[in-house]
C-alpha positions, 0 to 999 in steps of 0.5 A, spaced: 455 499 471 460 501 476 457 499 481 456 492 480 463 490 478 464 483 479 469 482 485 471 477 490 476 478 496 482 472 497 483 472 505 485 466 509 486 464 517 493 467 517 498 470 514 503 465 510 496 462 508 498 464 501 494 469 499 500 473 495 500 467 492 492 466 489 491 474 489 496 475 484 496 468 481 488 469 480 489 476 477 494 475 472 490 468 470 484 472 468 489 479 465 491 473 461 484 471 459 483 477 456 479 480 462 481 488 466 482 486 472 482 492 477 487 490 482 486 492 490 490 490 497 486 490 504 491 495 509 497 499 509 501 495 505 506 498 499 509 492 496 504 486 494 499 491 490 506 492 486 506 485 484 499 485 482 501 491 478 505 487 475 500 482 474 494 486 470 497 491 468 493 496 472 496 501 479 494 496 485 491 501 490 490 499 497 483 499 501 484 502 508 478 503 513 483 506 518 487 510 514 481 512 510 474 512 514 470 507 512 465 512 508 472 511 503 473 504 502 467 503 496 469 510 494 475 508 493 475 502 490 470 504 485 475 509 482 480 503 482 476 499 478 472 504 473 473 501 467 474 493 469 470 486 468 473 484 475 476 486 481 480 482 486 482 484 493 487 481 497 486 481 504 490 482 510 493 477 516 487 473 517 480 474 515 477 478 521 485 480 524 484 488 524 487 494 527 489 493 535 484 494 540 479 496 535 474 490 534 473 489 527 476 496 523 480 496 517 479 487 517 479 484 511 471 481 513 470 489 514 472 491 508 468 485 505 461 487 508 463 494 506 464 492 499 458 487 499 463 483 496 464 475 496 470 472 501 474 465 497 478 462 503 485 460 502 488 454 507 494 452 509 492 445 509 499 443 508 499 440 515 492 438 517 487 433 514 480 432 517 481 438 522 480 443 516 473 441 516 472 445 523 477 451 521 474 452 515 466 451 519 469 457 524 470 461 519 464 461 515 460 462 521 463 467 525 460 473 522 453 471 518 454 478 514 461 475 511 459 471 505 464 466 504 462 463 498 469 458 497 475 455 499 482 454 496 486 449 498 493 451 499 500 447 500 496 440 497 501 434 498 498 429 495 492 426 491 491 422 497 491 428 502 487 432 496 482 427 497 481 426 505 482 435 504 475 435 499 471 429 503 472 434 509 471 440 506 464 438 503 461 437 510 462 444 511 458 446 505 463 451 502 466 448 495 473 448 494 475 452 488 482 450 488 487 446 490 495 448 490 500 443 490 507 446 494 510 449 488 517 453 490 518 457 484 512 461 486 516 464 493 518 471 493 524 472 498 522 476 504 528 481 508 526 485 515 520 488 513 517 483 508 517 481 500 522 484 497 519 489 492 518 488 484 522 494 484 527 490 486 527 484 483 526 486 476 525 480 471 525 475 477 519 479 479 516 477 472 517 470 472 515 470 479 508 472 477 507 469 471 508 462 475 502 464 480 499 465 474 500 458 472 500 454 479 492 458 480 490 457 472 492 449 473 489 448 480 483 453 480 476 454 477 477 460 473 469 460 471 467 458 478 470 464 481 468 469 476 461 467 477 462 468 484 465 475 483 459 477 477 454 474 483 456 480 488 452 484 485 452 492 486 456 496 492 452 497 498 451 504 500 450 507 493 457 510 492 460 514 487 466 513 485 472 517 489 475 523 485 482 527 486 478 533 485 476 538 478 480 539 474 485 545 476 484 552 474 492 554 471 497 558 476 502 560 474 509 557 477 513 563 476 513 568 473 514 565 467 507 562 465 510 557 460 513 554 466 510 548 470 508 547 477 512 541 478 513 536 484 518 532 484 516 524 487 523 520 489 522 513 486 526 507 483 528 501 487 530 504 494 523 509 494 517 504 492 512 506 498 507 510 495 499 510 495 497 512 487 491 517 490 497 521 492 500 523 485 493 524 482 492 528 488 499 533 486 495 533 479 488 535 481 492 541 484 495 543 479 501 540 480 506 536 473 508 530 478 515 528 474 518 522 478 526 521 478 531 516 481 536 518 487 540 512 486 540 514 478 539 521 477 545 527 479 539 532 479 533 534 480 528 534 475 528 542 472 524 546 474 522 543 482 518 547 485 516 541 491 519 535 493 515 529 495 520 522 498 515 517 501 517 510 503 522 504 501 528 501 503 534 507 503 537 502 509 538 497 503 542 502 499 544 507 504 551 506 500 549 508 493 545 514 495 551 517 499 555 515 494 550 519 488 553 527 492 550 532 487 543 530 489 544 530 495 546 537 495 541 539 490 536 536 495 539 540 501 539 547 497 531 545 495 529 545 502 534 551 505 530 555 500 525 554 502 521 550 497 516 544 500 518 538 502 514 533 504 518 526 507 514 520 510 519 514 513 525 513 508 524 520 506 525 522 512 532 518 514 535 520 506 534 527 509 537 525 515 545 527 517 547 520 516 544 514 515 549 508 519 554 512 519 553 514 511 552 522 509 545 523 507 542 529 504 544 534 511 537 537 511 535 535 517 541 535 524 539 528 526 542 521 525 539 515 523 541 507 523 538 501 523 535 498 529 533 490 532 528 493 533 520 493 530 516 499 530 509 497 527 502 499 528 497 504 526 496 511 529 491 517 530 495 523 530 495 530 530 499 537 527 502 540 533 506 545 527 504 549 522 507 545 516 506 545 507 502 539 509 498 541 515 495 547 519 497 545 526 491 541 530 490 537 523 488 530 525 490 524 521 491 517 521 497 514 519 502 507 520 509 506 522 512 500 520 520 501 520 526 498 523 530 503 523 532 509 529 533 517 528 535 521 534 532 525 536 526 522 534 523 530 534 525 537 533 524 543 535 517 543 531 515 536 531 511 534 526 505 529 530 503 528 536 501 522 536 495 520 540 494 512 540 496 508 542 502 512 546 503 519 547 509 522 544 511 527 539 515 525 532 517 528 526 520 534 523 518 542 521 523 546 519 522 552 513 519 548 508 520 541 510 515 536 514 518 530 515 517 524 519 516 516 520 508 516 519 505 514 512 498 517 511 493 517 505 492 523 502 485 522 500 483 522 507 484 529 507 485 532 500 487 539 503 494 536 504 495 535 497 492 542 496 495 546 501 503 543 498 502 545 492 499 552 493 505 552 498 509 550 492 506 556 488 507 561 493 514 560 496 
């Protein structure tokens, strides 16, 4: 039964605890064994749930009680996990670390008491011994409603040190599921705004990934986890598993009805920021969603109706992307025709003018250069123009998380006012194109995805 998939949440006190670590290396240990693991990640974050792609074979998919409401979480992960033995959720931050200000929401304790799901507990216990004790102790008894039902012991320097780690420990009551010595080759290298994306890294990802695998297979107890994960019993709530909607109606894309309606989705290693449910949105429209690389591809795939450039790190490879002139003009001609264009974060510095002095596509009078500065949060936002994406009044939520400038910051139709944590209006709304730093999850609002593509079809 759907409902009662096995499943565990890897959180810890801290970031740098390694979760990454133990989440990844635990669902590539069990894909191995044979199991579907369905693989999910707490928060807004892009790039760990491509590791954990990479590990079970399956789209990592994120669980976001801001982005999405918490009436989404289980919906959600029911839709990722159909089909699967077991699901692991990798935290995020700390364990009851969550959106600003807003006591416990999007914390990775919240998406556990929504999902009724068991907590393993992962410690850097590299520089402490009996202390762990009363960390571990502190966080089980916090919150009565989050079940910590183990501890993994990280960073382990010794048999001695393992040795005072599990007397302290027992006296706690929580079993230790785990101990993992300090291993170098599991790092994954990190730059300005986190780990560097698989996208990126190629086979260096793969052998990265199948260390984890091997560090939590030798130091972890696989069969105390899954009993721990087949224990959770079904979701609470009685949710069904989210969908991207019906099977579209056919309309034609042009004249022509053998044409597909196609939209367009930037990929390859500079655009790595996407949410899975955006695509399956595109299709339910009615949309054929074909990818292409704009460090690679001269051209935009024929027939593109619509254009969709989400999230990554054009700042890395702004050099290359200048440098590939035919599609940037064809990205240029799309959007002065008029046609859809929707740009979150780095699909809105490749639109740009120039991005650290390097021409971009032009569609946008504006110039972009990476800044000192970190801009990083969750936002509640509204439509102030009538866009592709939304009708004016609009309300989402989104996230920032960039270290790069554009000015202005807005245009003469700004795309969002923003509401929290400070008022200011961003973006851009100019014929087709809705362009701005703020990511959203579609399924939040599924109109988004509808309203593009009949845009799509219409203009």
């Amino acid at each position: 039964m759907t409902s009662a998939v096995p499943r565990l949440v890897i959180a810890a006190p801290s970031s740098g605890s390694g979760k990454t670590t133990v989440a990844t290396g635990l669902m590539a240990a069990l894909a191995a064994r044979g199991l579907a693991v369905s693989p999910h990640k707490v928060g807004p974050d892009y790039i760990d749930p491509g590791y954990h792609a990479l590990a079970t074979g399956r789209v990592g998919r994120n669980l976001d009680a801001y982005l999405c409401g918490t009436e989404l979480v289980a919906p959600l992960f029911l839709h990722g996990a159909r089909g699967c033995d077991i699901a692991v959720v990798e935290g995020v931050m700390g364990l009851y670390d969550g959106a600003a200000g807003e006591g416990e929401l999007a914390s990775t304790a919240q998406v556990a008491k929504l999902l009724g799901a068991p907590v393993v507990l992962v410690v850097d216990a590299s520089s402490q011994a009996r202390s762990v004790a009363a960390l571990v102790h502190g966080f089980v008894s916090w919150d009565p409603e989050v079940r910590v039902g183990g501890v993994i012991l990280n960073k382990v320097g010794s048999d001695r040190h393992e040795a005072l780690l599990r007397e302290a420990t027992d006296s706690v009551g929580v079993p230790v599921l785990g101990v993992l010595r300090r291993a170098r080759q599991v790092s994954t290298p990190s730059r300005h705004l986190g780990l560097v994306p698989v996208a990126e890294r190629g086979t260096e990802a793969v052998e990265a990934v199948e260390a984890m695998a091997a560090l939590v297979a030798d130091g972890c107890d696989l069969e105390a986890l899954v009993g721990l994960a087949r224990a959770a019993g079904p979701l609470p709530g009685g949710f069904a598993p989210w969908t991207p909607g019906p099977a579209p109606t056919h309309h034609p894309a042009r004249s022509d009805e053998r044409s597909p309606l196609r939209v367009a989705v930037a990929g390859g290693a500079a655009f790595t920021f996407s949410y899975a449910e955006h695509t399956e949105l595109l299709a339910a429209a009615g949309a054929e969603v074909v990818t292409f690389d704009p460090l690679r591809d001269e051209e935009l795939p024929e027939g593109t109706a619509g254009l969709v450039v989400g999230g990554g790190f054009p700042e890395v490879y702004a050099a290359e992307l200048s440098a590939n002139e035919p599609l940037r003009k064809a990205v240029a001609e799309l959007a002065l025709s008029g046609a859809p264009v929707a740009a979150e974060c780095a699909g809105l510095l490749y639109l740009c003018r120039e991005l650290d002095g390097m021409p971009m596509c032009g569609v946008l009078d504006a110039s972009a250069r990476m800044s000192q500065r970190l801009t990083l949060g969750y936002r509640d936002a509204v439509a102030v123009s009538d866009s592709a994406l939304a009708a004016a009044g609009t309300r989402m939520r989104g996230h920032e998380f960039h270290r790069t400038a554009v000015e202005p910051g807005a245009g003469a139709a700004p795309a969002w006012g923003m509401r929290a944590p400070e008022r200011r209006v961003e973006g851009f709304v100019e014929r087709g194109v809705h362009a701005s730093y703020l990511h959203t999850h579609w399924a939040s609002e599924p109109g988004v995805a509808r309203r593009f593509v009949e845009r799509c079809r219409t203009s």
